[in-house]
MINUTOR-259877 format. One record per residue (C-alpha): residue in three letters; y, x, z. Coordinates in steps of 0.05 Angstrom, whole numbers. Each point is the difference from the previous one (the first is absolute). Layout:
N
REC dolo     c2     c1     c3
REC  ALA      Y      X      Z
...
This chain:
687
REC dolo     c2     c1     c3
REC  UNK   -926     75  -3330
REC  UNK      9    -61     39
REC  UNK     -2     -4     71
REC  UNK    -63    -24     29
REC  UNK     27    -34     55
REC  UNK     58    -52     22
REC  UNK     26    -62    -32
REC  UNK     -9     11    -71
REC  UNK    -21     40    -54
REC  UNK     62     31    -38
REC  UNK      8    -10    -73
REC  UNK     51     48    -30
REC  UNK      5     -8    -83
REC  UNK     50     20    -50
REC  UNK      9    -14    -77
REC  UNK    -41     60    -38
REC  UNK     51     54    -20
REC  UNK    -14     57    -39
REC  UNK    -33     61     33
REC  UNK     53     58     23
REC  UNK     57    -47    -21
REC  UNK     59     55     23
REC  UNK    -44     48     38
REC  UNK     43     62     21
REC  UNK     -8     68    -43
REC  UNK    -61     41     20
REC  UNK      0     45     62
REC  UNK    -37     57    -28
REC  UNK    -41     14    -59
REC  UNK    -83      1      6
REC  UNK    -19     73     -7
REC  UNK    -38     32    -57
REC  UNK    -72     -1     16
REC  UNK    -51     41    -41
REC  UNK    -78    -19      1
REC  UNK    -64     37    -11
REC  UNK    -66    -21    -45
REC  UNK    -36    -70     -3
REC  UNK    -65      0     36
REC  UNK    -66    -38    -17
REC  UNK      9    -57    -46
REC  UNK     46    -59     13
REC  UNK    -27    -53    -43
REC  UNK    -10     -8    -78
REC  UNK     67     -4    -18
REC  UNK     21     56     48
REC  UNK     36     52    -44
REC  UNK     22     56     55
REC  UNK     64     33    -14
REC  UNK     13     56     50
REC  UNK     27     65      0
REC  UNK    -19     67     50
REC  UNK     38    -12     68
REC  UNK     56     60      7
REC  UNK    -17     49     66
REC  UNK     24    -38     54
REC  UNK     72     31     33
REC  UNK    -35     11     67
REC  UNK    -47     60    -34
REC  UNK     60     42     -5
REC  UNK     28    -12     70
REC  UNK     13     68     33
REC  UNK     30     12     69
REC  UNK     58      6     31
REC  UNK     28     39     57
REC  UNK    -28     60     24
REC  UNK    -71     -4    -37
REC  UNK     49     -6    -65
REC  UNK     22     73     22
REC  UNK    -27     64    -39
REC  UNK    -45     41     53
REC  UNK    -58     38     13
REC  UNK     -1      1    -77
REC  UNK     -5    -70     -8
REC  UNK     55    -38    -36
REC  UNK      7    -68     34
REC  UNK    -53    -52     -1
REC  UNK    -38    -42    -54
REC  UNK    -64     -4     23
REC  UNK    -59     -4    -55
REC  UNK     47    -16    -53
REC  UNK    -30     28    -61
REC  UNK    -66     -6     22
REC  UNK    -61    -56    -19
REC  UNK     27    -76     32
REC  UNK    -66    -30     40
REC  UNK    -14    -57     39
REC  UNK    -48     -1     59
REC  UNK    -32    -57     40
REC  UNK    -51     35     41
REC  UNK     13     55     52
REC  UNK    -50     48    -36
REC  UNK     48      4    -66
REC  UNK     64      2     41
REC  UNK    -34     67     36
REC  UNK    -26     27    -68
REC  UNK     81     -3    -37
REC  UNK     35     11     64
REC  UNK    -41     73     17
REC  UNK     -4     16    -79
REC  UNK     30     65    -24
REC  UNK     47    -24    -56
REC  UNK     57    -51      2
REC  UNK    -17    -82      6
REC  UNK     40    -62      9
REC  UNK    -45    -33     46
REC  UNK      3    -80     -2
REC  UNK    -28    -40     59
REC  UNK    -16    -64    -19
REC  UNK    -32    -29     56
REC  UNK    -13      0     73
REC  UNK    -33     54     15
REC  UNK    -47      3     66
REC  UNK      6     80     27
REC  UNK    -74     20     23
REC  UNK     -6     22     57
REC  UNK     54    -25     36
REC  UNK     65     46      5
REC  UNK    -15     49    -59
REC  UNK     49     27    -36
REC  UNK    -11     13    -74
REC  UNK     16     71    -27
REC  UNK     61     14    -44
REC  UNK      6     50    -45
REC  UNK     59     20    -44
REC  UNK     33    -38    -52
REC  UNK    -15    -68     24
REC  UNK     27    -77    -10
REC  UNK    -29    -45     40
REC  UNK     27    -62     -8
REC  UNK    -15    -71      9
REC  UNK     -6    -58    -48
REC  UNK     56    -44     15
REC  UNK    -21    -35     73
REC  UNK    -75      9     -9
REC  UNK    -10     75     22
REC  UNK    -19     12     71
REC  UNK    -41     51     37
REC  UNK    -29    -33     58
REC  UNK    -25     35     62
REC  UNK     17     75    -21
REC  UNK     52     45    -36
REC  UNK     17     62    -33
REC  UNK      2     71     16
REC  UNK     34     58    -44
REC  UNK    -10     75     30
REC  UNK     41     55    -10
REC  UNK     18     17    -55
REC  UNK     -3    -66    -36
REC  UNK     59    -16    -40
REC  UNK     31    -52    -53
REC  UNK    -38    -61     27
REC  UNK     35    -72     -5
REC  UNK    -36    -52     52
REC  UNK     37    -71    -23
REC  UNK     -2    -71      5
REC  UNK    -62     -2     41
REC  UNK    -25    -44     61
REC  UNK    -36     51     57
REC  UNK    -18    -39     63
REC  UNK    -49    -12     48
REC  UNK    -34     65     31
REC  UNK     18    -20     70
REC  UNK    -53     13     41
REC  UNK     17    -52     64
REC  UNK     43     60     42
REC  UNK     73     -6    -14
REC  UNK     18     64     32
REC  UNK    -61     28    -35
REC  UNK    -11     75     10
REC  UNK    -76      2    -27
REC  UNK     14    -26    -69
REC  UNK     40     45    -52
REC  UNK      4    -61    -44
REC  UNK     59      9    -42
REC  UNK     26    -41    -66
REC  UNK     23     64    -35
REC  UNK     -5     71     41
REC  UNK     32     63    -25
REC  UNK    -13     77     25
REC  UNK     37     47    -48
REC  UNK     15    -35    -59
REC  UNK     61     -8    -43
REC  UNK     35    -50    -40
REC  UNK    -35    -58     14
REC  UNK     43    -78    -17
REC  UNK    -27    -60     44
REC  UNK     30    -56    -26
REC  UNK     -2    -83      6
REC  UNK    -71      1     35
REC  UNK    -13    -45     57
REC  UNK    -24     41     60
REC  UNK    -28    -31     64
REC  UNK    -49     -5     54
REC  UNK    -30     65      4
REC  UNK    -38     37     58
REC  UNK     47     62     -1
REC  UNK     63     11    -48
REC  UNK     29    -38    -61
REC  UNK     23     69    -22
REC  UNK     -4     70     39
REC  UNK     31     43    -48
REC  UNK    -24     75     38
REC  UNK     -9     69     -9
REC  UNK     57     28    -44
REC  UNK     -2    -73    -45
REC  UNK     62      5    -29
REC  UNK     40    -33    -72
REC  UNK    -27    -68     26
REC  UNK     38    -56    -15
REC  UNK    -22    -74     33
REC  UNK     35    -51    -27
REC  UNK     -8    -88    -10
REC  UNK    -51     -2     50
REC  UNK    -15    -59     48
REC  UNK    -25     37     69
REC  UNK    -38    -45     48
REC  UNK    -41    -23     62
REC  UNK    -11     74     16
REC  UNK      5     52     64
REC  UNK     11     60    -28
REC  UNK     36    -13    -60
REC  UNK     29     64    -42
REC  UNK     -1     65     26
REC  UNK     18     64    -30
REC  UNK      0     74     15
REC  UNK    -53     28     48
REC  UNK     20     68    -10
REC  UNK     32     54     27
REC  UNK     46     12    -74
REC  UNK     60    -34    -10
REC  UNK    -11     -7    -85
REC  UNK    -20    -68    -10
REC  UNK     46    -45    -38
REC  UNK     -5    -78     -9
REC  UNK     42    -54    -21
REC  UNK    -20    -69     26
REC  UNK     42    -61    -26
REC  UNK    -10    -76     -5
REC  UNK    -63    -11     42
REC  UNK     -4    -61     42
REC  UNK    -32     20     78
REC  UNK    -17    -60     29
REC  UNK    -39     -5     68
REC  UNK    -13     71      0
REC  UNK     -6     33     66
REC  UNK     21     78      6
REC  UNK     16     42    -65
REC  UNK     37    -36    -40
REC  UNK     -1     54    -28
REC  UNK     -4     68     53
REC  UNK     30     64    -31
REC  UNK    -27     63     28
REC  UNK     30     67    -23
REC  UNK     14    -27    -72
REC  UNK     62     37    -25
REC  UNK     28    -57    -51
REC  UNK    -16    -71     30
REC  UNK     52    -45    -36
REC  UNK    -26    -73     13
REC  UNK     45    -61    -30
REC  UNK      2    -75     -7
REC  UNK    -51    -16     49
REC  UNK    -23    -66     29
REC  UNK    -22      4     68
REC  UNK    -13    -67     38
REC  UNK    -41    -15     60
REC  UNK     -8    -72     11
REC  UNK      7    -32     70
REC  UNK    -55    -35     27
REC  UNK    -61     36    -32
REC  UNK    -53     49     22
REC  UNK     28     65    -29
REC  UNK     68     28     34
REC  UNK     34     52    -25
REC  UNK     -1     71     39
REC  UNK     54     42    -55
REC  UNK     19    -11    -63
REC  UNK     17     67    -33
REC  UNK    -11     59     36
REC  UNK     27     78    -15
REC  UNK    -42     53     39
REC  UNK      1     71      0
REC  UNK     44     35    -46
REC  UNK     -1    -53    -45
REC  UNK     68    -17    -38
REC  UNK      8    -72    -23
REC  UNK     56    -41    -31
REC  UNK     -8    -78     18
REC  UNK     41    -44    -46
REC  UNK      6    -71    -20
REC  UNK    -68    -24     38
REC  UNK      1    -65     36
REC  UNK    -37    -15     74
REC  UNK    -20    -62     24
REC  UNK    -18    -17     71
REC  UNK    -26     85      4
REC  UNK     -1     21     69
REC  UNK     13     77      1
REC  UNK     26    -10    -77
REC  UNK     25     83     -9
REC  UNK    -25     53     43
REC  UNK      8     73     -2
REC  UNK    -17     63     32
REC  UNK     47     44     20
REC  UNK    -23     58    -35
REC  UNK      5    -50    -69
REC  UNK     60    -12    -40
REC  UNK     14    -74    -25
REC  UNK     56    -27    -36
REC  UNK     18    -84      1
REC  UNK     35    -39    -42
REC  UNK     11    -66    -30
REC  UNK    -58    -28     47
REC  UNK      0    -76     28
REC  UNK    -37    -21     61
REC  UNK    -16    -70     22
REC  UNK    -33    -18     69
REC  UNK    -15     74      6
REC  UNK     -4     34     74
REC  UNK    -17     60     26
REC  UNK     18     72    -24
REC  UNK     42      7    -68
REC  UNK     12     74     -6
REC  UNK     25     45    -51
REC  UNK     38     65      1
REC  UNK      2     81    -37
REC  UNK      9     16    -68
REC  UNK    -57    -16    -50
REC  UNK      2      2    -77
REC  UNK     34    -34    -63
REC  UNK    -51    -29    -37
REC  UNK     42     -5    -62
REC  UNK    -12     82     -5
REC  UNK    -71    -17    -21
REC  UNK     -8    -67    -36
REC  UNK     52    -64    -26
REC  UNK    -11    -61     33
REC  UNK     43    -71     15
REC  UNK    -17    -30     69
REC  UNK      8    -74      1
REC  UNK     34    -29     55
REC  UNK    -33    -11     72
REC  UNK     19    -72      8
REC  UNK    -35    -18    -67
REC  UNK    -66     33     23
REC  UNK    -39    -61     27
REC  UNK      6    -38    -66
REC  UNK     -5     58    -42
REC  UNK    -68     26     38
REC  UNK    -32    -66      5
REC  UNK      5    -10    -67
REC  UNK    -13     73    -32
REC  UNK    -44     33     51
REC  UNK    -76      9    -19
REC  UNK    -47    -13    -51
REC  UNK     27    -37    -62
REC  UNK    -26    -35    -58
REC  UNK     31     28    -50
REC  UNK    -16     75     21
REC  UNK    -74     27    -16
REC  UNK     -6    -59    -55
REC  UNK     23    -10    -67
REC  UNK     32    -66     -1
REC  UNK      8    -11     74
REC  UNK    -66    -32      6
REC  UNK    -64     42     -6
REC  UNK     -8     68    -26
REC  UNK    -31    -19    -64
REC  UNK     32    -19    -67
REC  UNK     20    -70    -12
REC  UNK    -21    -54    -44
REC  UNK     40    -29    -44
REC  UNK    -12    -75    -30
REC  UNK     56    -29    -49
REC  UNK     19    -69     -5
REC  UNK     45    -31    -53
REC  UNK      9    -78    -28
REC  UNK      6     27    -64
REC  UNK    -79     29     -3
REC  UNK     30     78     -6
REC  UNK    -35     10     65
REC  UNK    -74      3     30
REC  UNK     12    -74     28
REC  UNK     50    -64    -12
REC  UNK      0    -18     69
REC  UNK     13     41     62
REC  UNK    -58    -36     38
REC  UNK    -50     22    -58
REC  UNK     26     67     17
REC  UNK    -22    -14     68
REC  UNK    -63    -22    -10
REC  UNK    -14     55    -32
REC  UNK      3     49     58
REC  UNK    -65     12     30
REC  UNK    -26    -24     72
REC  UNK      7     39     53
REC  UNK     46     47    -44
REC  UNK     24     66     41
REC  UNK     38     27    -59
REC  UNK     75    -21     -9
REC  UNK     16    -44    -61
REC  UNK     67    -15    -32
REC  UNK      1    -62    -43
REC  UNK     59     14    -36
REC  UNK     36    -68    -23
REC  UNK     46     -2    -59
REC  UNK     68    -46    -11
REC  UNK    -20    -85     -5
REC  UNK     -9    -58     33
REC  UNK    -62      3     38
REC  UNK    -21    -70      7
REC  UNK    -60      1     44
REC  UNK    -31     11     76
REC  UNK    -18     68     18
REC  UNK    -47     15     57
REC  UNK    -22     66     23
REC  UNK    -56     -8     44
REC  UNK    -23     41     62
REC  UNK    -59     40    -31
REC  UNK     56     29    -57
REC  UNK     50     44     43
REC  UNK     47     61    -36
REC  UNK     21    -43    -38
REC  UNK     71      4    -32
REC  UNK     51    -57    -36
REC  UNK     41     34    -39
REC  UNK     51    -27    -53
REC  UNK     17     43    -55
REC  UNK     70    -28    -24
REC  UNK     67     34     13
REC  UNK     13    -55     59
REC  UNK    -38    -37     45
REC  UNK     30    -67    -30
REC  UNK    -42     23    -62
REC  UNK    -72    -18     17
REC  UNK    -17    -60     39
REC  UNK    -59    -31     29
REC  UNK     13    -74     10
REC  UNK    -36    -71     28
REC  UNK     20    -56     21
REC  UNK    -53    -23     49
REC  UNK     15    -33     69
REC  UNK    -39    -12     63
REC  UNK     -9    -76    -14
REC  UNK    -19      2    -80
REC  UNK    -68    -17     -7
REC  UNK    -39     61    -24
REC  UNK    -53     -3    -62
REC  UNK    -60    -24     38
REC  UNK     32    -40     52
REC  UNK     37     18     62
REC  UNK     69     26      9
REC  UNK     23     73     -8
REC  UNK     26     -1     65
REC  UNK     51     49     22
REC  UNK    -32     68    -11
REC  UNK    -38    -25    -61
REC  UNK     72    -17    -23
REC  UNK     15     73    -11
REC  UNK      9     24    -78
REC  UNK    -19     75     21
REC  UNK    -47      5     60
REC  UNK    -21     74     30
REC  UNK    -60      1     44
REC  UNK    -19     72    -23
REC  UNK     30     59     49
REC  UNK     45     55    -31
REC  UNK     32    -42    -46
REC  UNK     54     15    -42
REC  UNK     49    -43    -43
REC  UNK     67     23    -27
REC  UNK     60    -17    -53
REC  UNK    -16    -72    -12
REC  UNK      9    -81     15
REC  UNK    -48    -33     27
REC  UNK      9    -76     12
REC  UNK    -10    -65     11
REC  UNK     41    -55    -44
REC  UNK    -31    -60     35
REC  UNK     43    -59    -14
REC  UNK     26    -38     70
REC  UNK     45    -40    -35
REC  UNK    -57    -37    -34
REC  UNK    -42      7     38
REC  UNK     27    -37     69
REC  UNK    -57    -46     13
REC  UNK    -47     66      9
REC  UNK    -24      0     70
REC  UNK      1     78      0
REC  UNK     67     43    -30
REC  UNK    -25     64     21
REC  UNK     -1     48    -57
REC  UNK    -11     76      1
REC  UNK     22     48    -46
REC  UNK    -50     58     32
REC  UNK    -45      2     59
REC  UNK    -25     65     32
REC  UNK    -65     -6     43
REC  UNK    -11     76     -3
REC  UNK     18     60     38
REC  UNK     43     67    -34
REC  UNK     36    -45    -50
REC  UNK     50     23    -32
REC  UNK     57    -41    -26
REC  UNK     62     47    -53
REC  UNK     49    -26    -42
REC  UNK    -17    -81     -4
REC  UNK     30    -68     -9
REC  UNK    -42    -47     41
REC  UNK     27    -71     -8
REC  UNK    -10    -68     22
REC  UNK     24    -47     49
REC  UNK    -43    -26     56
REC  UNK    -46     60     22
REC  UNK     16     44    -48
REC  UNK    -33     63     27
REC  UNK    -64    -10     45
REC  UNK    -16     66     33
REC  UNK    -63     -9     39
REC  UNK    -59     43     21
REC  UNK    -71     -8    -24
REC  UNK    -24    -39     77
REC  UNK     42     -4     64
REC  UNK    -31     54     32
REC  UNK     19     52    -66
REC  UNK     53     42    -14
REC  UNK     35    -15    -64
REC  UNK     66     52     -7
REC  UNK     43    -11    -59
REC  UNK     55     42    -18
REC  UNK     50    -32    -45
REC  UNK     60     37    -25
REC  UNK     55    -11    -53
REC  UNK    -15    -76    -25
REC  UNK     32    -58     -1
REC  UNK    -42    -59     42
REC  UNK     27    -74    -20
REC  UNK     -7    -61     37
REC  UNK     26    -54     42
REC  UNK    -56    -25     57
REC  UNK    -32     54     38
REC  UNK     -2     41    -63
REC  UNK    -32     68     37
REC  UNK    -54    -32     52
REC  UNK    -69     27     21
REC  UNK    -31     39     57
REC  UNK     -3     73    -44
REC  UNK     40     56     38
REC  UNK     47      5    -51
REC  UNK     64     48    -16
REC  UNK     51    -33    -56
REC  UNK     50     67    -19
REC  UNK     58      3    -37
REC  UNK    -14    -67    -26
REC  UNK     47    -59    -23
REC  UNK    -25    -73     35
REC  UNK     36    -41    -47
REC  UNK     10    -74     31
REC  UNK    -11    -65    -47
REC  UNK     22    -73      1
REC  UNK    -54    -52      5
REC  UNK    -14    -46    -55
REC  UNK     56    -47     20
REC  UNK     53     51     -1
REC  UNK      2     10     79
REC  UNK      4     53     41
REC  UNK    -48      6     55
REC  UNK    -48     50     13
REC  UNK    -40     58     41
REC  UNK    -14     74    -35
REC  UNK    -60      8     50
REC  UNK    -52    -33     31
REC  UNK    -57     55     36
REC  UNK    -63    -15     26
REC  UNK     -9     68     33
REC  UNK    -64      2     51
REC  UNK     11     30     68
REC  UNK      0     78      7
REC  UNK     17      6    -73
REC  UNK     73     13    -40
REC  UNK     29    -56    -47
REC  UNK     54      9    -47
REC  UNK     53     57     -1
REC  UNK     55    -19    -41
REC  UNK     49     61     -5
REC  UNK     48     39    -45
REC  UNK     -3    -70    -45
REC  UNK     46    -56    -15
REC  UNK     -4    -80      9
REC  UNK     42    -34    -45
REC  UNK      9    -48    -49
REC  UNK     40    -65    -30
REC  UNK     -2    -55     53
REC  UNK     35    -27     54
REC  UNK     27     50     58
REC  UNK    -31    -14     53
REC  UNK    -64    -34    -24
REC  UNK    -61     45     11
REC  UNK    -40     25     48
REC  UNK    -24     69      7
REC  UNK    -69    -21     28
REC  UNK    -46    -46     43
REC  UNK    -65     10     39
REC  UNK    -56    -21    -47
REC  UNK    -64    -19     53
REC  UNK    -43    -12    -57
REC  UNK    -55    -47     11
REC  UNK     41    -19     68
REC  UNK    -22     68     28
REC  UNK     28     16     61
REC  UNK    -28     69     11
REC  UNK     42     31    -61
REC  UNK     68     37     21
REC  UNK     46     -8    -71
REC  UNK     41     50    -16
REC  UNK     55     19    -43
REC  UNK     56     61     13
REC  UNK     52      0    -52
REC  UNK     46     68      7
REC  UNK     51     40    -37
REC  UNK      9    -54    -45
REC  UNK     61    -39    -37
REC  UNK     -6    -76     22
REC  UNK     35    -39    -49
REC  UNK     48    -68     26
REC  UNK    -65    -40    -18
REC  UNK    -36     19     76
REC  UNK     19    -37     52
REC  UNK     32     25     62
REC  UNK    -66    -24     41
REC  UNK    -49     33    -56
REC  UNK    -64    -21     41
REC  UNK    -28    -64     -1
REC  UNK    -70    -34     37
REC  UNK    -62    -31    -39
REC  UNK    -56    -49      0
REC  UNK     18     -5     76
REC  UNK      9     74     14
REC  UNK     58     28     28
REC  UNK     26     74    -24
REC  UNK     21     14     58
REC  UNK    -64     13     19
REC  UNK    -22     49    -64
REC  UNK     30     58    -26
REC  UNK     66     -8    -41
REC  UNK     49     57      1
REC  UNK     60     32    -39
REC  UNK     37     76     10
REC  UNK     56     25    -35
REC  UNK      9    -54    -53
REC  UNK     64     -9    -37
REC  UNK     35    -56    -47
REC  UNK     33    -64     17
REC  UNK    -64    -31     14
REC  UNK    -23     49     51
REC  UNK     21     -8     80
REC  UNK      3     33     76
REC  UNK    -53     -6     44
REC  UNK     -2    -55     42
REC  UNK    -62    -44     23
REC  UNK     -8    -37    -61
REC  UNK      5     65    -41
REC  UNK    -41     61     29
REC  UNK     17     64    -25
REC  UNK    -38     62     12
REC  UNK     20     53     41
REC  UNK      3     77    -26
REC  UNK    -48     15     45
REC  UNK    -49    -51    -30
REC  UNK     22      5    -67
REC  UNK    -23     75      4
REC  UNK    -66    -40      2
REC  UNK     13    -49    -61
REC  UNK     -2     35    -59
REC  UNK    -33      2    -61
REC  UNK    -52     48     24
REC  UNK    -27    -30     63
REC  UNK    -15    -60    -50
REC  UNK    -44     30    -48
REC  UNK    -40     42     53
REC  UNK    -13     60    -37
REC  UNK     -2    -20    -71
REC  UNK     59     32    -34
REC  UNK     -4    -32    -69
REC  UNK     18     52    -60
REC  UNK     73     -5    -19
């Protein structure tokens, strides 16, 4: 990518050198991946070669703490395991498995509208209901499960949006999941928000509940439990994120065993919803509060004196307000194992694990169907001979995830994956990723068949434009030649260009030299998230560049010398629009054999001379190599840096530095607000 603006047009070439000439052993291997049966037909010389997917390991998740314990002669808590696996899209089949007699794992695979407005479906026993990866949602009602209901898993599921316009509503018993008198129930990873009454009320004798991985927000009243005059319930409540949550966060009343652990509770300045209490022990309750973590609570631990509540290992930032704790409560060791992580960690660890997943309710992370596979060898023992046959062959508008499984050669050829083609997965086949590689060796100035120049993106050998992408374990390149090539008025060459949101990027070499990697979104005014972990990404001139919000994770960026043998350079060069995230660089290292001293870590890329974008680029816990200079930052095309977003926290290696004015760093306060989660906005890609 060359800048736009200013004096001239940069021209950066080298001699053509062979493709992952000393790259550094692998960082991890690509993980086994097993596939499903072919659908439809794929062409004439399709020859589908697919084996029966294995159960996925989320069917036999059971719970943990206290609905794990044997009571009221039920032992622990496993849902409908056992029983017939169904997937619903309407709210009429949802009612007809959730009330039915016999044992179901319930699938919701869709958004599905609640009429009328606050209902709350009917449980009965023996129950999964889970959603498919990030697609299941109940919208404007919930779930209710009477006494004596028991052995019902509610996971992974979005439930929002029966607010009725009366935040302190007293009219509307609107709940996301309400409970009278049942037992062992496991909420887990769902996304609960925005309802007219409670996110949970857990009442009447509920007890063996565990709630744990849930993201709690933009609610009142939030989670209560008890509303009884016994002291039997017992709950466990671990690793759920409250976040602008007013009162109940969660409110014990008369439960006998409350143990609540590695919690997140923050309440941002400067919104509309403040904080009344955090957690609250009534009555006779007894609770043990460990290893939790409150953020800007007022009120954050509150007790009556009749209540018995044990601290410890509890941190509090910008808290105020009453902090109470005192009496002798439990060990919950008596009744179940368990390993608290530590409190400081929690606002990565939440961020990044709380709520619904992808690879949870789904069998490859992606839908909760069986995948396609589509083979593609150079030798003709596959269905195709070239990956972008294999392409072509998925069907418009597909919904179904398809893995075009690529084995060990030299892939000579331009693969395109357009917009109307998404679930689609890359995936080599040979022991390492150096063993299948899809080259070209276009560049933004060759004239294309037809006339015209490729331009930049029309440079790229591999370009994604389909959401929920996959590729993993191979090389993907371009060999362009700048060398001989110096009179080209154009040197821009990509290797792989993303123009797609969900995109996932495991265990790759992407090489080339000038714009290497272009990770953009499909228009200015989309999202395009890209998660790339575990790779190696190659280059010299603004070798990661784009406007996609964009998280690079334990990742190598290995610097080149130009054509000429110099050593000049710039890893990044963001075009990020306003209101949006650029690129997080962290836990990676930038490195490679050239001059100390030579590169830069990024520059403001106004594409287009664009004034209204804000570029941005955070690079933390990271090793630096001698290569960056001591002023990483750098201006471009007439735009100063200074007046974008370039930031570093907690870097090491000789090539990292102090703050100072030409080096911001982060402070802990704001880095609790830079990680890897905040980027992808709620897509957790599967592991």
């Amino acid at each position: 990518m060359t800048e736009l603006h200013g004096p001239g047009r940069a021209r950066h070439r080298r001699k053509k050198t062979a493709l992952v000439a000393g790259v550094p052993l692998a960082l991890t291997a690509a993980a086994a991946m097993a596939y499903g049966t072919a659908f439809g037909v794929f062409g004439a010389d399709a020859q589908p070669k697919a084996a029966a997917a294995p159960a996925p390991a989320w069917a036999d998740d059971t719970a943990d703490g206290f609905a794990s314990v044997e009571a009221h002669g039920q032992k622990g808590t496993y849902g409908g395991r056992g029983g017939r696996t169904v997937t619903v899209r309407t709210l009429a089949d949802l009612e007809k498995y959730a009330t039915a007699a016999e044992p179901y794992v319930i699938v919701v695979a869709a958004a599905i509208p609640v009429d009328p407005k606050g209902k709350e479906i009917k449980v009965a026993s023996d129950k999964t209901i889970v959603g498919a990866g990030a697609s299941g949602e109940i919208v404007g009602g919930g779930f209710f499960l009477g006494r004596g209901v028991h052995n019902v898993i509610i996971r992974n599921l979005t439930i929002r949006d029966s607010y009725a316009g009366v935040w302190n509503d007293k009219e509307h018993d609107f709940d996301a999941i309400q409970m009278d008198g049942a037992h062992h129930v496991w909420i887990d990873h769902n996304d609960l928000r925005h309802m007219a009454d409670g996110l949970i009320d857990s009442r009447k004798d509920t007890t063996n509940v565990t709630v744990s991985w849930n993201r709690l927000s933009r609610n009142n009243k939030t989670f209560g439990i008890g509303w009884s005059e016994n002291t039997t319930a017992d709950l466990t409540v671990h690793h759920n994120w409250f976040r602008e949550t007013e009162q109940r966060n969660p409110s014990t009343d008369n439960v006998a065993h409350a143990h609540l652990y590695n919690n997140y509770l923050q309440d941002d300045p400067g919104t509309d919803i403040t904080s009344s209490y955090g957690n609250y022990a009534r009555g006779r309750t007894k609770m043990v509060l460990e290893n939790s973590y409150f953020k800007g609570v007022d009120n954050p631990v509150i007790k009556d004196a009749t209540a018995a509540l044990v601290q410890r290992g509890n941190v509090f930032s910008g808290t105020s307000g009453r902090n109470e704790s005192g009496g002798t409560a439990f060990d919950p060791k008596r009744y179940y194992r368990y390993t608290p992580d530590r409190a400081a960690d929690l606002p990565g660890i939440l961020k990044a694990g709380a709520g619904p997943r992808e690879d949870i309710g789904t069998t490859n992370g992606t839908q909760a169907v069986r995948a396609t596979t589509l083979t593609v060898a150079k030798d003709g023992s596959g269905q195709y001979r070239s990956v972008q046959r294999a392409v072509d062959a998925v069907p418009a508008g597909n919904t179904a995830p398809v893995v075009i499984r690529i084995a060990p050669g030299t892939y000579r050829e331009t693969v395109k994956v357009p917009s109307n083609k998404p679930h689609v997965t890359l995936q080599g086949t040979g022991g390492s990723r150096k063993d299948t590689l899809i080259v070209e060796g276009h560049a933004s100035g060759m004239t294309k068949p037809g006339g015209g120049t490729y331009g930049t993106g029309g440079s790229a050998t591999v370009a994604v434009e389909a959401d929920d992408f996959t590729a993993r374990n191979l090389s993907l390149a371009n060999d362009f030649d700048e060398a001989r090539n110096q009179q080209l008025d154009g040197q821009q060459a990509v290797a792989l260009r993303t123009a797609a949101d969900r995109v996932r990027l495991d265990d790759l070499i992407v090489s080339g030299d000038q714009d290497t990697l272009l990770l953009d979104t499909a228009a200015k005014d989309r999202t395009g998230r890209v998660y790339l972990t575990d790779s190696y990404v190659i280059g010299n001139t603004d070798f990661v560049f784009g406007r996609a919000t964009a998280v690079v994770d334990r990742s190598v960026l290995t610097l080149k010398k130009r054509w000429n043998g110099t050593s000049a350079g710039y890893v990044t060069a963001p075009s990020t629009p306003a209101g949006r995230k650029g690129f997080l660089i962290t836990r990676s290292t930038i490195d490679g054999d050239v001059s100390a001293g030579s590169f830069h870590l990024g520059r403001p890329w106004h594409a287009g001379g664009d004034a209204s974008l804000d570029p941005q680029t955070t690079v933390r816990d990271s090793t630096l190599g001698a290569p960056i200079k001591k002023t990483p930052w750098t201006d471009m095309g007439g735009f100063s840096w200074k007046d974008d977003r370039f930031a570093e926290y907690k870097n090491k290696g000789p090539g990292a530095g102090g703050p100072s004015a030409d080096r911001p760093h982060l402070s802990d306060a704001q880095a609790a607000d830079f990680e890897t989660a905040d980027w992808l906005g709620g897509w957790k890609p599967a592991d």
